[in-house]
N, C-alpha and C positions, 0 to 999 in steps of 0.2 A: 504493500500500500504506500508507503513512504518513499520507495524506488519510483511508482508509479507517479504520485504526485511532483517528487522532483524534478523528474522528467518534461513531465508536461508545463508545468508552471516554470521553469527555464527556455522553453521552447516557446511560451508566449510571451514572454519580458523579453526575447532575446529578438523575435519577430517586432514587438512594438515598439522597443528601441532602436531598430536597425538604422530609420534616418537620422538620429541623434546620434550613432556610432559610425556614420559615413560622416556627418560634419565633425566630429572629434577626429579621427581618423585626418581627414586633410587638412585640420588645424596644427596635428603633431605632426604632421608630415614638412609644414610650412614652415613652422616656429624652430625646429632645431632640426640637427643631422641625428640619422637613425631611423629604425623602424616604427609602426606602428603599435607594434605590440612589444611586452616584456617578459619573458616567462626564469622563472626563477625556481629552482628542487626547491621540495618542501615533503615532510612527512605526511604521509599519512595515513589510512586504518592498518593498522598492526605493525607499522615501522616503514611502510612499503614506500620510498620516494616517485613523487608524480612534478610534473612541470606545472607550475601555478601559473594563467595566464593576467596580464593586465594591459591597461593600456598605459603604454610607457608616457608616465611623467616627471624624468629624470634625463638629465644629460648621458652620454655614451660613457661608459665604463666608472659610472659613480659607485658602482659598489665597490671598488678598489679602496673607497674609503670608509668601507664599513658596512653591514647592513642594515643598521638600526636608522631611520631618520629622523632627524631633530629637528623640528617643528614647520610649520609655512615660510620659514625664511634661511631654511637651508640650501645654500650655492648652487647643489647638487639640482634642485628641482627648476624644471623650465617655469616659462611664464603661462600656459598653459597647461601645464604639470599643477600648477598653484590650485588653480580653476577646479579641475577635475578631482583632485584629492579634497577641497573642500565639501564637493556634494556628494563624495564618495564614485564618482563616476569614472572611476580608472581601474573600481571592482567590477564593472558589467562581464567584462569577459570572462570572469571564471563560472560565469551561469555556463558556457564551454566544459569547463571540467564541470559543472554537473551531468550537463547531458552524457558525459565520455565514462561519467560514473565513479571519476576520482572523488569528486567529492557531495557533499546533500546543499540544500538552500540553510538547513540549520546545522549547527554542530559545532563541536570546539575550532576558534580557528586554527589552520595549518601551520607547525613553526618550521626552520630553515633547521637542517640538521644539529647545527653551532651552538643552541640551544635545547633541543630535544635531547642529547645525550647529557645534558644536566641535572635532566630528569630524576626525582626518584622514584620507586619503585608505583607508592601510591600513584603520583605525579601521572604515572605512564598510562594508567587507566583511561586517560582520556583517547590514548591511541587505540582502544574498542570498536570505537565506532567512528563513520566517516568523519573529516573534517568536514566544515561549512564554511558561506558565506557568510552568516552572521551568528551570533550567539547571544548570554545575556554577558557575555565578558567586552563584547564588541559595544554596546551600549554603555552598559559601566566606564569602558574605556575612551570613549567614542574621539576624544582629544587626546590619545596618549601623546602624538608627537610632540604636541605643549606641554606636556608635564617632562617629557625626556629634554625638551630644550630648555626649560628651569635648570635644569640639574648639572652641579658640577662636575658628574663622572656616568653619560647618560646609560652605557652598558650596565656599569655595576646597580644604576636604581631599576634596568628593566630585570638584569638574573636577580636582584636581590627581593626586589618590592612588588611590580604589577605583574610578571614572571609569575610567581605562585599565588597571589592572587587572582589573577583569569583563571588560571587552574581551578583554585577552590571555587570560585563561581561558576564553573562550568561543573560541578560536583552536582547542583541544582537541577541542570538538563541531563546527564545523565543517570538521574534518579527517576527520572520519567519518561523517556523520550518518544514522547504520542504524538501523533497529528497534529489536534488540538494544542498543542506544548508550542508545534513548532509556527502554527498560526498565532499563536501569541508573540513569540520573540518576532514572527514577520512584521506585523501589524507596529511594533512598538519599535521596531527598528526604521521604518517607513516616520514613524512620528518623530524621531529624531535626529532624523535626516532633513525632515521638514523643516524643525523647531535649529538649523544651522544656520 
């Protein structure tokens, strides 16, 4: 049922977004050099690494400096890039790995290897089930890049502080993980998208 649904419900946001993802698309294509797209490894259900796609709003080879990003006014991100990361609109393409079945519309998000082997034992639990596009750790967080650019050492406050807390928040959703569960985190993810 859950397969089913995120199939189909990624297949219609993906269709009804298309002319808003043709104008993004030649807006990155105009504004900087590089591709359209980003796709980056990331874990996911049971350890199994998948290509997470985005639409790239970063300059060519910014992850040479890291992978964590530090807020709306890091160097790294185009002027475009700005745009699309505040309405979250540089997620649309991973409804792609929905359909491809790497990952669901809800679930814990996907972390980058460099982190997932930080893990501890409990921690790993959350690699049970797919990742997602949104969670309630993605709402709780919804500004983390601002709270990593507060901070004088942004690694050590995302392993040490928001790190295990998305975790333990995401402890919530897989205490339940219903249909219903996952129309709630859509619905209230959609409102605070809005309320940006």
């Amino acid at each position: 049922m859950k397969r089913a649904f995120d199939f189909l419900f990624s297949l219609f946001i993906l269709v009804l977004f298309l002319p808003i993802g043709i104008v993004i698309s030649i807006l990155i294509l105009f504004s900087s050099r590089g591709g359209i797209f980003y796709m980056q490894e990331r874990i996911g259900k049971n350890g199994v690494p998948f290509k997470l796609y985005k639409f790239r709003s970063m300059r060519l080879s910014a992850e040479a400096a890291g992978k964590l990003t530090i807020g709306m006014k890091d160097p790294r991100i185009t002027s475009v890039g700005v745009f699309i990361r505040k309405y979250k609109l540089d997620e649309f393409p991973q409804f792609i790995n929905v359909l491809r079945g790497d990952m669901s519309i809800v679930g814990p998000r996907p972390e980058v290897n460099e982190f997932v082997v930080l893990y501890t034992d409990t921690q790993k639990k959350v690699l049970d089930v797919k990742p997602g596009i949104t969670d309630y750790a993605s709402i709780e967080y919804f500004n983390e890049n601002e709270l990593l650019a507060a901070s004088d050492d942004p690694k050590k406050t995302y392993i040490e502080d928001i790190m295990p807390d998305k975790i333990k928040i995401n402890q919530k959703y897989l205490a339940n993980p219903t249909l219903s569960h996952d129309l709630e985190i859509i619905f209230k993810t959609i409102l605070r998208v809005l309320k940006n």
